[in-house]
C-alpha positions in Angstrom: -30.2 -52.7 19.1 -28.5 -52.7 22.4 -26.5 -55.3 23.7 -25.1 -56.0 27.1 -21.5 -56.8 27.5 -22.0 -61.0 28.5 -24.3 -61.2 25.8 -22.2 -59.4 23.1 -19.5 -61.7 24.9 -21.3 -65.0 24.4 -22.2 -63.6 20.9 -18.6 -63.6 20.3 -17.9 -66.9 21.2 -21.0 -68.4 19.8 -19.7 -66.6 16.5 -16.3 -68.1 16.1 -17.3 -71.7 16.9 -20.1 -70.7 13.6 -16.9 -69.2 11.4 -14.3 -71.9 12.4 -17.5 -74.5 11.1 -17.7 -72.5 7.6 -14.2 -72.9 7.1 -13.9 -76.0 7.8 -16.3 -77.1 6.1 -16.7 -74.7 3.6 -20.5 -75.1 4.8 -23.3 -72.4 3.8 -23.6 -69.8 6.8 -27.1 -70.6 6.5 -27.2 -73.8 7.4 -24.7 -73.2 10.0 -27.1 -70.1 11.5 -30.0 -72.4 11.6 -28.0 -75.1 13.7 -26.5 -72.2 16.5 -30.1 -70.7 16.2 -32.0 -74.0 17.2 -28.9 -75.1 19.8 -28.7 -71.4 21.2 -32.9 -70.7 21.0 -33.2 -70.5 24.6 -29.9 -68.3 25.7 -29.9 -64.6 26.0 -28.2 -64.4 22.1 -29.3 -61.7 19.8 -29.8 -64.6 17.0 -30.2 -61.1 14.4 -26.5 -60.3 14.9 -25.2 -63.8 15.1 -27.0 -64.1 11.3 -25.5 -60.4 10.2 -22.2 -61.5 11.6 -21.5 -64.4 9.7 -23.3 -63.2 6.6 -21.4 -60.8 6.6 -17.8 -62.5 6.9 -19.3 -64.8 4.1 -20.3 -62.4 1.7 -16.8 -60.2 2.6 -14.4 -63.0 3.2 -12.5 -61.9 0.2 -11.7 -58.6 1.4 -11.2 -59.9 4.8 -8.4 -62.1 3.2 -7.0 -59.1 1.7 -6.6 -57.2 4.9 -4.7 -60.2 6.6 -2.5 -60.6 3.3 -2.0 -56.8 4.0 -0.4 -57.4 7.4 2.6 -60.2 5.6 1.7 -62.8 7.8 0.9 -66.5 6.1 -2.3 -67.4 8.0 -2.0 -70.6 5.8 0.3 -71.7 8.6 -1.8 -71.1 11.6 -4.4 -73.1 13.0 -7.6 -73.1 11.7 -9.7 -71.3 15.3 -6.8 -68.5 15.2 -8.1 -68.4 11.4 -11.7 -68.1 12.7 -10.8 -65.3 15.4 -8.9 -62.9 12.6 -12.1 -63.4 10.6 -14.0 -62.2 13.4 -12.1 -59.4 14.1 -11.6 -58.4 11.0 -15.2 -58.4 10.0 -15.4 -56.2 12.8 -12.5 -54.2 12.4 -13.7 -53.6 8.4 -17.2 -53.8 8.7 -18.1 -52.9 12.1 -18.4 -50.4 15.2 -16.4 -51.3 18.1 -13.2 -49.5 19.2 -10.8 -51.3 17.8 -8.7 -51.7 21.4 -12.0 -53.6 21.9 -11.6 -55.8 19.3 -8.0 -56.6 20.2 -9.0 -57.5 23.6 -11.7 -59.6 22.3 -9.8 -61.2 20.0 -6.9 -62.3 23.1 -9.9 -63.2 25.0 -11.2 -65.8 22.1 -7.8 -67.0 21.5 -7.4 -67.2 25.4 -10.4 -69.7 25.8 -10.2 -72.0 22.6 -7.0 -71.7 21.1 -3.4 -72.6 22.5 -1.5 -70.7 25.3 0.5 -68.7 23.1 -2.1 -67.7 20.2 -3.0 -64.4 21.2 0.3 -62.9 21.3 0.3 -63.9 17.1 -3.6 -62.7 16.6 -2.4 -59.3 18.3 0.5 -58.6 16.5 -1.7 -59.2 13.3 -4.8 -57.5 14.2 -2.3 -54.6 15.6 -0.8 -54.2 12.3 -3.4 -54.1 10.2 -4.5 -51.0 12.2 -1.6 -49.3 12.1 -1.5 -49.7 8.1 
């Protein structure tokens, strides 16, 4: 299934809000899909990959863990959206088929909009090591 690049953008976006809410509140990612499926209904989202997404950093968020522990970094100590973007990337990195200088870029680019100032330059020396593992 195709996706243009402002969709798969807003996808994105619309994803991490969905992952920071399940670890916050350690919710079911099927409740949280059927609130950002009813609040998103009417926007140009691909509501199939929004639900794969997140299933899919549920159901693998153990191994996801293990991938960041891989890296030596405590992401006990950052803040809980820079938490939500690893997951994200990771999921893709792991699990998924983008380039990973794609997900890098993505991942400065989520930090960039909701996180502070200085977040991305920590998410891409994670993200960078774990590739280079």
């Amino acid at each position: 299934m195709k996706v243009n690049f402002k969709e798969a953008k807003k996808l994105r976006e619309i994803l991490v809000q969905a992952v920071y809410q399940f670890l916050f509140n350690n919710q079911n990612t099927s409740e949280i899909y059927d609130q950002f499926a009813k609040e998103h209904q009417n926007k140009k989202i691909n509501l199939e990959i929004l639900n794969s997404k997140l299933k899919s950093i549920e159901l693998n968020s153990q191994k996801i863990n293990q991938a960041i522990d891989k890296t030596d970094f405590d992401i006990s100590k950052i803040d809980l959206i820079d938490k939500a973007i690893l997951y994200v990337a990771f999921e893709e990195i792991i699990f998924g088929e983008l380039d990973h200088p794609v997900v890098i870029d993505e991942a400065i680019r989520l930090s960039k909009k909701f996180s502070n100032p200085d977040s991305f330059k920590f998410l891409n020396a994670i993200i960078d090591k774990y590739i280079k593992l």
